[in-house]
C-alpha atoms as one frame of an Amber mdcrd trajectory, in Angstrom:
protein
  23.553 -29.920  97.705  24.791 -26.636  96.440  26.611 -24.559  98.904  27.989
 -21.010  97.916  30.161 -20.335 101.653  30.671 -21.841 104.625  27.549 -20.911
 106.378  25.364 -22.006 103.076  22.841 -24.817 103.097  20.461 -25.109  99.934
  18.963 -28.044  97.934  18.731 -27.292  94.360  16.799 -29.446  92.625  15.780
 -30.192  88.331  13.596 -32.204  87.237  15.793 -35.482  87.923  16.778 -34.178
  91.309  12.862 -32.684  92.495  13.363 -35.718  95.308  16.392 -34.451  97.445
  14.185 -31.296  97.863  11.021 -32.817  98.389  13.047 -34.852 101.225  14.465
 -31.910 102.791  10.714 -30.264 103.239   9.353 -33.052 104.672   7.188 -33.746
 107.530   7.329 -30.002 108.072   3.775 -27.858 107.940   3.848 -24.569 106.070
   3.341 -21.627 108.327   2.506 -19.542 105.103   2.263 -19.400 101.250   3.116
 -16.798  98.565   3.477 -16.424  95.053   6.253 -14.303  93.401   6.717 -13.399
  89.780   9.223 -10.238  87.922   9.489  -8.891  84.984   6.483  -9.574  83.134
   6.943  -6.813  80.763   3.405  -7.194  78.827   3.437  -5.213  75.281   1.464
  -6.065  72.229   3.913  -6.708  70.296   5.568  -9.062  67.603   8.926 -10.909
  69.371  12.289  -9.255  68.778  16.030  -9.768  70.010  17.245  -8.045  72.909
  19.637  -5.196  72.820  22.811  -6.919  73.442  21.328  -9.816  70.423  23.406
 -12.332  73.176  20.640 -13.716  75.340  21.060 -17.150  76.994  17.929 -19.302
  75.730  16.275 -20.695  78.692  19.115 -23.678  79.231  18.014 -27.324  78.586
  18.042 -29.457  82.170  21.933 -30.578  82.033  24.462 -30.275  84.071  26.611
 -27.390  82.586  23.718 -25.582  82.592  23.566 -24.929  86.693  27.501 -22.978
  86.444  27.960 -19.492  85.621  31.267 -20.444  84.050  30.291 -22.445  81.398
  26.707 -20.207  80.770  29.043 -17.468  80.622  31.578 -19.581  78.141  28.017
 -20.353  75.804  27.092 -16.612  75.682  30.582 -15.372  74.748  31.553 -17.898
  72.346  28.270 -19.080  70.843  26.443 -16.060  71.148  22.742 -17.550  71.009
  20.199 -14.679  70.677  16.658 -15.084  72.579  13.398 -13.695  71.332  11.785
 -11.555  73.873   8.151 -13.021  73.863   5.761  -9.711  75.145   2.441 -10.909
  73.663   3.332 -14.595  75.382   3.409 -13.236  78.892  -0.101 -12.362  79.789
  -0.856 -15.766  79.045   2.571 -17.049  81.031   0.752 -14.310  83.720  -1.989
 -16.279  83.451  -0.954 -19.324  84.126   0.778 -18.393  86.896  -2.291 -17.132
  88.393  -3.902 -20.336  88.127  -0.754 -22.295  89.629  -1.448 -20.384  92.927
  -4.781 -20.729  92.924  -4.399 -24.243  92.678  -2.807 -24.546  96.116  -4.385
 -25.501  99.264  -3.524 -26.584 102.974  -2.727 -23.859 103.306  -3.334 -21.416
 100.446  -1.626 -18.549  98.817  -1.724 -15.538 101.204  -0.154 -13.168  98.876
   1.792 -12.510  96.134   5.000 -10.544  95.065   4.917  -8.673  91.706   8.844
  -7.578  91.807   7.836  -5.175  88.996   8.314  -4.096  85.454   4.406  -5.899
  84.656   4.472  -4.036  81.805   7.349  -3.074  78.957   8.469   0.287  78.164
   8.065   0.063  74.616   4.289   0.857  75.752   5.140   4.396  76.436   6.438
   4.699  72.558   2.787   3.327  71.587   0.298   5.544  74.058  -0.637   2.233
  74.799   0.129   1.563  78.485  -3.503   1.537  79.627  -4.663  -1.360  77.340
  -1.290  -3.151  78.478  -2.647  -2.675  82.216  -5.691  -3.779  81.700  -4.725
  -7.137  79.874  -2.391  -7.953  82.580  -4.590  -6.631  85.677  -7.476  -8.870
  83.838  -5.147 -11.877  84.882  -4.113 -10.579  88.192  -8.145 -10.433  89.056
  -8.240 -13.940  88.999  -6.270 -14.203  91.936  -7.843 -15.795  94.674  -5.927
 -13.311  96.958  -5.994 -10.185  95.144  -6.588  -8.382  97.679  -3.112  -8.876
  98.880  -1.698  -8.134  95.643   1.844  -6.537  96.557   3.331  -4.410  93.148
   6.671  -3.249  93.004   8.368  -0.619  91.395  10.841  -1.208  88.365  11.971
   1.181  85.708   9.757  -0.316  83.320   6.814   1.459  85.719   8.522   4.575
  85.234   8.831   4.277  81.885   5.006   4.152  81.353   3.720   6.280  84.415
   4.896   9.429  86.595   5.959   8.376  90.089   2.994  10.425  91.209   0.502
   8.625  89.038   1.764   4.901  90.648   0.875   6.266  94.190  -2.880   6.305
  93.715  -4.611   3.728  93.631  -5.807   3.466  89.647  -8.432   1.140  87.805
  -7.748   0.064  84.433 -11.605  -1.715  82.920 -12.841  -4.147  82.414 -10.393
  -5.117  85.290 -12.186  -3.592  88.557  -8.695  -4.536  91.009  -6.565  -1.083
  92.325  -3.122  -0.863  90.682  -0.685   1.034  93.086   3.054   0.558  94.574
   2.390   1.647  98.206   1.438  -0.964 100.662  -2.504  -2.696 100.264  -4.419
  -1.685 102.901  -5.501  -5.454 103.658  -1.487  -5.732 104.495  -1.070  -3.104
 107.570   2.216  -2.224 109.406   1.948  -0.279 112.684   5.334  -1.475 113.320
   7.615   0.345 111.331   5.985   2.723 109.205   7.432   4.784 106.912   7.298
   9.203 107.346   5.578   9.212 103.828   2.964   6.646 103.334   2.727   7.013
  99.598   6.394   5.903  99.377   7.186   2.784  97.546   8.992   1.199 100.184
   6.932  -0.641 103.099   7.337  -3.928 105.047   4.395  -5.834 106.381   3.805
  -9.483 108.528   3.810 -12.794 106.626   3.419 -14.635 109.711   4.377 -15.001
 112.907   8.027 -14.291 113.294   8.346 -13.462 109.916   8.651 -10.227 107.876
   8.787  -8.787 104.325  10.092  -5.609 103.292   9.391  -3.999 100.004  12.238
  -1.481  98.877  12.159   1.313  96.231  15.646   1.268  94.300  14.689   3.818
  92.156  14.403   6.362  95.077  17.519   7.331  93.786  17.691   7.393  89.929
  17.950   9.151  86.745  14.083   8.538  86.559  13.068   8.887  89.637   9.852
  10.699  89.183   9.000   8.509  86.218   7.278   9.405  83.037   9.275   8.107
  79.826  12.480   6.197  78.821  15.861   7.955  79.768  17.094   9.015  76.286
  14.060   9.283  74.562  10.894  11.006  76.122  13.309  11.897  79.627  16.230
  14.443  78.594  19.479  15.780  80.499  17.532  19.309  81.735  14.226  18.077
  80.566  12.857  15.130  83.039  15.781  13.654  83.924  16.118  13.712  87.853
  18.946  15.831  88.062  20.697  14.457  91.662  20.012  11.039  89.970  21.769
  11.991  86.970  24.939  13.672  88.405  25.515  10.668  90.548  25.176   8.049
  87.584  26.941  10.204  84.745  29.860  11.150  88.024  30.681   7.606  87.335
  30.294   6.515  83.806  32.276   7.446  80.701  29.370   7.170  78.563  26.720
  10.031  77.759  23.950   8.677  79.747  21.511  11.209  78.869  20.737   9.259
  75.313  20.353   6.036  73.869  23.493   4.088  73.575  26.053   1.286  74.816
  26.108   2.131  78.678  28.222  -0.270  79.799  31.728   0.893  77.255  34.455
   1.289  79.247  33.224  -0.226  82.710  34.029  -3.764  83.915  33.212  -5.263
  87.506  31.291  -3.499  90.128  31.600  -0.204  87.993  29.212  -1.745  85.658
  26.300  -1.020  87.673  26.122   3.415  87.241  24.093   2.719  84.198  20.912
   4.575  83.932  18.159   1.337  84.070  19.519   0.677  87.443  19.017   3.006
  90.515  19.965   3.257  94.543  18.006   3.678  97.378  17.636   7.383  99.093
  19.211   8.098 102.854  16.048   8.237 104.385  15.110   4.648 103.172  17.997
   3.493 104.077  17.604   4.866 107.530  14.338   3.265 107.634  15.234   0.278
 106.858  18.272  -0.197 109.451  16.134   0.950 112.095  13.506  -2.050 111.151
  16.161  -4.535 110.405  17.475  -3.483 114.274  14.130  -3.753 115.919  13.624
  -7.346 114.030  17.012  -8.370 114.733  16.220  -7.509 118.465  12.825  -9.066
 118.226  13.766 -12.345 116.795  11.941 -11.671 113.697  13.047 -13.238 110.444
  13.010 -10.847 107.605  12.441 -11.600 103.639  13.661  -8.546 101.541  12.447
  -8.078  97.916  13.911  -5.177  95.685  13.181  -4.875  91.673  17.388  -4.291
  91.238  20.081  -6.886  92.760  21.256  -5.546  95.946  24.323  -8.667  96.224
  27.062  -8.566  93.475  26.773 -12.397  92.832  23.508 -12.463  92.704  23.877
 -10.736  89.412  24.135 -12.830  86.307  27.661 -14.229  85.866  28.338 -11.948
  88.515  28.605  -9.191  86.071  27.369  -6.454  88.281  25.494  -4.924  85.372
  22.118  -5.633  87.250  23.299  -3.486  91.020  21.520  -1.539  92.613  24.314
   1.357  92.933  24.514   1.995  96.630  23.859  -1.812  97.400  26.752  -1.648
  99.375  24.252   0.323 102.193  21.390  -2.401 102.349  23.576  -5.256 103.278
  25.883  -3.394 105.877  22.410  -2.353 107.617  21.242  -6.578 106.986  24.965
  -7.906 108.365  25.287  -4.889 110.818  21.498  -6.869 112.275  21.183 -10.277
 110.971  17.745 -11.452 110.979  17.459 -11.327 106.561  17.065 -14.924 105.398
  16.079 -14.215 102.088  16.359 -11.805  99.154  14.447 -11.882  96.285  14.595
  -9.400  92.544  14.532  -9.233  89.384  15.641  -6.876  86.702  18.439  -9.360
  85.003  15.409 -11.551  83.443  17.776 -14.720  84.488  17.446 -17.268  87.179
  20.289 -16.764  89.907  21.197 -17.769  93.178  23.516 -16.480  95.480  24.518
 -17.546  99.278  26.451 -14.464 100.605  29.014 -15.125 103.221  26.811 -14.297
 105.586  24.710 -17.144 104.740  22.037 -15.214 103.284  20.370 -16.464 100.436
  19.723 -14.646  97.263  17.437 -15.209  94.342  17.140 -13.465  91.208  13.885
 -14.713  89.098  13.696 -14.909  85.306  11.586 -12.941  83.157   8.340 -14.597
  81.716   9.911 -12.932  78.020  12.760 -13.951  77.675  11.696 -18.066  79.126
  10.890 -20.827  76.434   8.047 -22.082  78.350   4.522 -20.918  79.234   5.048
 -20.932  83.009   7.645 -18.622  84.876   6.852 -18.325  88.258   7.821 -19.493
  92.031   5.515 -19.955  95.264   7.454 -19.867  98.246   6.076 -21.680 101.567
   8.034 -20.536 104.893   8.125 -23.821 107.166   7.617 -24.291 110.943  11.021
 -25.514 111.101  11.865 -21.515 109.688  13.375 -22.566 106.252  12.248 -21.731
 102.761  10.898 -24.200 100.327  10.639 -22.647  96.793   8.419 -24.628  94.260
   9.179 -23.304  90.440   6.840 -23.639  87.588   7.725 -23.753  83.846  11.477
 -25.118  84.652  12.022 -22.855  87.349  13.965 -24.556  90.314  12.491 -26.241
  93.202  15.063 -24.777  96.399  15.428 -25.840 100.062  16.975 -22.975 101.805
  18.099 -23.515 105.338  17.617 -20.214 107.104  19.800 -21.074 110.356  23.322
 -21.200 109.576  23.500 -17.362 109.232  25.589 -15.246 111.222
């Protein structure tokens, strides 16, 4: 039992523990299925270190391995360095695709892509097209894919204009759409949003039960996409410029080119770097007004965002992952509880947070940077309304009790 606060109840299980969370789940019906996956990052390309050259390898099943403390201790003292694997994750992709396929009684309803499918360094190359249409070629496969939900990260404004992601685009011999604004087959008359290309939307799992989609690059140095800050985006040439004022306001560092972001900023500070973004007033707006009418409805909410929105749920709770005006999202989610879940990406490590609030919060790993061929969760939301999360590839199985919250 791992418990993070005093309104906290998870199961966390390995591969010699897979029972206590099989017990928990049991003799309860799933009310509905989905698969979730982040930060594919697909580029033809040979493996190389990442930029710090201090990645955590994915962590053999032991028991020091489940504390930030002592993952923390391994990075700073041992200093391992990971390859980043880009031609291994359409396969990993793959394979996740035929996991949830796999499932029935009931089967996958839909899936989560919590963005970045494809890596920047395609923009470098001219070659994001043939990166979309190797991973898309997977992604047909889907038994669902018509309920194919894709998320916005900054890797998808590295390789396309913010404009460009809003239509629907083909990318052969794949023949399935590739856009960030809701599916069609997934309508919301509920809460809509003013714009309805915007990349932020919420839609019905189930009965009693919400998602919501947020864009936390509404507010960003990139925001309207189109190339790598520092290198094809410039300080008075295609850098946003509200975005950039805000981030540059509160980092020492020349953020307009290529460099060590993070010199000179520790805790919470750590997140105005230029990879990370915030969400705009009017989403934010949005969003409390849903979270209000759910909270008055009885409706449980799941909210998914490409960037952390909880400091802890950040690796080694580093803060280098934040979204920057996080703060705003969970005031609106503890101002009207009803969120049971949060789920990103973005810090390509597996994390999981239960806020004080007794909300839980999971941050997935990235498919590059993890030793084995599978990377992926589904998720099945019980009658009993609690979370089981199944994980592939050494990915954690979870039990999340979603009633202690306050």
């Amino acid at each position: 039992m791992v418990s993070s606060g005093p309104l906290c109840a998870a199961s966390t299980a390995d591969a010699s523990g897979a029972a206590t969370v099989a017990a928990a789940a049991a003799g309860q019906d799933a009310a509905c299925r989905f698969g979730v996956i982040a930060d594919v990052q697909y580029a033809d390309k040979d493996d190389a270190y990442n930029f710090a050259k201090t990645r955590l390898r994915q962590v053999p099943t032991s028991g020091w391995a489940n504390h930030k403390v002592e993952a923390s201790f391994f990075i700073r003292f041992f200093k391992w360095r990971v390859s980043l694997h880009y031609r291994k994750t359409a396969k990993t992709l793959g394979n996740a695709v035929e996991w949830w396929n796999s499932f029935q009684s009931p089967k996958v309803d839909f899936v989560l892509n919590l963005a970045d499918l494809i890596d920047g360094h395609n923009r470098g190359t001219n070659t994001q097209k043939e990166a979309m249409a190797t991973v898309l070629q997977e992604l047909d496969k889907l038994d669902c894919r018509d309920k194919l939900v894709n998320m916005v990260g900054n890797h998808e404004l590295y390789c396309f204009t913010r404009s460009a992601l809003s239509e629907p685009q083909v990318f052969p011999p794949s023949h399935l759409p590739y856009s960030l604004t809701r599916p069609e087959t997934l309508p919301d008359s509920e809460y809509p949003t003013c714009d309805p290309s915007t990349f932020y939307f919420s839609f019905v799992a189930c009965p009693g039960w919400r998602v919501v989609i947020l864009d936390p690059y509404d507010l960003s140095v990139m925001r309207e996409g189109g190339g790598r800050h520092g290198i094809e985006l410039l300080k008075g040439n295609g850098l946003d410029p509200e975005g950039t004022a805000l981030c540059q306001s509160h980092n020492p560092n020349d953020i307009g080119i290529q460099k060590d972001f993070f010199q000179g900023l520790q805790g919470l500070d750590s997140r105005w770097v230029p990879f990370n973004g915030g969400f705009g007033k009017e989403q934010i707006a949005w969003l409390r007004n849903l979270l209000k009418g759910c909270h008055e409805s009885n409706t449980n909410v799941i909210i998914c965002s490409h960037v952390v929105i909880h400091p802890d749920a950040t690796f080694d709770s580093n803060c280098r992952t934040l979204a920057w005006n996080y703060d705003d999202v969970l005031n609106a989610m503890y101002e009207y509880p009803c969120t049971k879940l949060v789920l990103c990406g973005h810090l390509h490590r597996e994390v999981y947070h239960c806020d004080d609030h007794g909300i839980h919060h999971l941050s997935l790993p990235s498919p590059m940077e993890w030793d084995a061929d599978k990377c992926a969760i589904t998720c099945d939301i019980l009658s009993s309304g609690n979370v089981q999360v199944f994980g592939s590839g050494g990915v954690k199985d979870r039990y999340f009790d979603c009633h202690n919250q306050s």
